[in-house]
N, C-alpha and C positions, 0 to 999 in steps of 0.2 A: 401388352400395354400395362402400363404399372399404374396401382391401386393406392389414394391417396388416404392413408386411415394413420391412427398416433393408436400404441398401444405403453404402457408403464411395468416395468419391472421393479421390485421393492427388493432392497438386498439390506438386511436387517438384521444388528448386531444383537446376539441375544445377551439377557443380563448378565454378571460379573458370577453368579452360580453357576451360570451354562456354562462359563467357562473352562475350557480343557484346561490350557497353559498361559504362561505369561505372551508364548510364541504361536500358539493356534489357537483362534477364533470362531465359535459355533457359531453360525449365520444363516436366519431365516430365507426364503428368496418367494418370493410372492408374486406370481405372473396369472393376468385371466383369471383370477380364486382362485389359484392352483398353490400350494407351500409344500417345502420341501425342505430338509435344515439338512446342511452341509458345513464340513469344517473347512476352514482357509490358513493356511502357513502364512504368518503378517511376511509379505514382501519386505525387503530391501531395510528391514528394521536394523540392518549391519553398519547400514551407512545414510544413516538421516545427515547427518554433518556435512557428506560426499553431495547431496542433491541439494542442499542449501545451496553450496559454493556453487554447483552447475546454473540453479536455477538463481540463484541472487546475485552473484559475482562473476563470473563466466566471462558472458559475452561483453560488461563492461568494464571489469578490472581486471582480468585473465585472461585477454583471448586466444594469448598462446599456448595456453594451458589443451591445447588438439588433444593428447593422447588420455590422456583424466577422464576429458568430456564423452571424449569416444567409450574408453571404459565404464562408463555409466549410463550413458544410450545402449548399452550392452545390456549390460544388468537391468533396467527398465522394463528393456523387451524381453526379458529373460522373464519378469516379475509379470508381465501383463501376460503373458501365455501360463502362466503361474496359475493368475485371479481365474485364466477361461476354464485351464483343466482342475480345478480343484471348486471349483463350482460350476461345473458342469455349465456353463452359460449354451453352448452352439446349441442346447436345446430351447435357449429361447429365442432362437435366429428365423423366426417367422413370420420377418416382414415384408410388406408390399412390394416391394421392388424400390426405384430411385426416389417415388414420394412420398414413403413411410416412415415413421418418426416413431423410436423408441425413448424412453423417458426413463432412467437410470436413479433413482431414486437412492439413497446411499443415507441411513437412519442408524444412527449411535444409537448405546442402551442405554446412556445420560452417568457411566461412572465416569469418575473424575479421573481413574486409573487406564482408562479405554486409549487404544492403540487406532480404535479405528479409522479416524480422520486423519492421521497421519499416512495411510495409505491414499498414494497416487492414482484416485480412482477416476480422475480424469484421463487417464487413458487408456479407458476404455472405449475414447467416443471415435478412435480412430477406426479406419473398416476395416482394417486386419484382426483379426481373423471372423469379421462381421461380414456375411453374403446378401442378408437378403433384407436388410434393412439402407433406406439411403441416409436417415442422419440418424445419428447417437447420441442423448445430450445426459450426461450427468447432474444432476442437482444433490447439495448435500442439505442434510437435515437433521435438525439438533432438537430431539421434541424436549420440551419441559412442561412439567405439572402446574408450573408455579413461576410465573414468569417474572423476571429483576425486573423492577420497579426503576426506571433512571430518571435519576431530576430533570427536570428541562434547563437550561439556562439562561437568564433572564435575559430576553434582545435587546439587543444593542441599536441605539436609536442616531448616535454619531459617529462620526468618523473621525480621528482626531489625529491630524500632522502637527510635528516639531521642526521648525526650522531651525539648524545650530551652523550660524553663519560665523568664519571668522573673516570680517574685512572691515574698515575703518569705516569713521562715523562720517557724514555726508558734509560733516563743516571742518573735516582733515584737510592737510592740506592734499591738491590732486593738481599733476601735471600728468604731461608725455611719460608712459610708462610706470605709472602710478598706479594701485588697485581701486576698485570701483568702489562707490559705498555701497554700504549693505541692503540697503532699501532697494537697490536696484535690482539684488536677487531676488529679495521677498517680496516684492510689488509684482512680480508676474506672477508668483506663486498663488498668489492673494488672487490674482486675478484670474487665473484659471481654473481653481477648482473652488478658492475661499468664499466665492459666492451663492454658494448651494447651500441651502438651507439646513443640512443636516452633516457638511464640511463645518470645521474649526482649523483655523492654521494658529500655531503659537510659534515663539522666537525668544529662541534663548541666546538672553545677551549679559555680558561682554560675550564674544568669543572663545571663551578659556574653556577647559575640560574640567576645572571647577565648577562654574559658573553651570555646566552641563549637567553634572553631575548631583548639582544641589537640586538643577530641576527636575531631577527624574525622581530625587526623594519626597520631593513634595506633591507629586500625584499617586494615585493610585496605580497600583500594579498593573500590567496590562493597557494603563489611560491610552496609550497612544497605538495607533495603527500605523504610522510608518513615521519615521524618522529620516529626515533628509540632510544630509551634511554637504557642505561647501565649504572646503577646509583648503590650505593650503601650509607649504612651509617651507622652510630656508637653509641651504649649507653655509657653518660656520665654524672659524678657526680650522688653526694648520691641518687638522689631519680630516677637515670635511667635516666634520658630524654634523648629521642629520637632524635636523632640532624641526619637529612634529609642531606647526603653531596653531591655536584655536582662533 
């Protein structure tokens, strides 16, 4: 019957003096009150560039990129039985059974030069070569003395749309096949969100991308939260061109 208990492992970079090499990392490990400082060879430091492209790019701008990606799931597994044997972890493989929960604690020494976090130490929570523990969770942790200060930024109390309609005035003339006036776009607009007390809709008119443009100089930066356009335009002369109309 398996035994439900959470125990923490602390794997702790020691300062930029402990350090061996630019390439080996002395490393605290802290289980139960127990420490012990072991060195770790930084994994896969050959190919940070390679793991970007697998883990940013891959699966949605590369997915044929099979034989790369396979070569780096290589290397990965190669780097995680790395982290086991070179810090001895299978001796902290002493948990419950299926409802025991290890806590992987992963704590820089705070240089600005530190490799540490750059190490894939999220995969470690997989159960290979994990026996006796049923879940593994990694958390990273970034202590600081002296913590940044960030402004807050002042909240925003409205919401504010731009309509930039280009379609004739409502005393144009309109038949069969003629475009609508504009009021008829901005009137629903108006009416579906512009009556909430903290909505503004504005309307930049004429239609032109001048006219558009002068209005964006006269508000402040950021004024608007979304801008709606209802544009259209015309081919003209022999060879077609495409003439964009506000």
């Amino acid at each position: 019957m398996s035994v439900h208990f959470t125990s923490t492992l602390e794997i702790i970079e020691q300062t930029a003096e402990a350090t061996l090499s630019s390439d080996i990392l002395q490393v605290k490990l802290v289980f139960n009150g127990t420490e012990s400082i072991r060195s770790l060879g930084v994994p896969l430091s050959e190919c940070w560039k390679d793991l970007s492209w697998y883990f940013d790019k891959y699966a949605v701008d590369d997915p044929y990129g099979v034989s790369s990606a396979e070569d780096i799931r290589t290397r990965v597994a190669k780097s995680n039985a790395q982290i086991f044997e070179d810090l001895e972890l299978t001796r902290y493989d002493e948990g419950g059974g299926t409802e025991s929960i290890l806590w992987v604690d992963i704590i820089d020494s705070g240089s600005s030069a530190s490799q540490f976090h750059q190490i894939p130490w999220e995969f470690l929570e997989g159960h290979t070569p994990w026996k006796n523990w049923g879940t593994v969770v990694v958390r990273r942790k970034v202590p600081s003395s002296s913590p940044e200060r960030v402004p807050l930024s002042v909240e925003k109390t409205n919401f504010n749309i731009l309509c930039v309609v280009a379609r004739k005035h409502s005393h144009e003339h309109s038949g069969l096949g003629s475009d609508i006036a504009y009021q008829n776009v901005a009137i629903p607009i108006v009416d579906a969100v512009g009556r909430h007390p903290f909505v503004n809709v504005y309307l930049s008119r004429p239609g032109t991308f001048q006219a558009f443009h002068e209005h964006l100089e006269s508000m402040p930066e950021g004024f608007y939260d979304i801008i709606h356009f209802d544009l259209h335009g015309r081919l003209r002369g022999k060879n077609t061109e495409y003439s964009p109309k506000f």
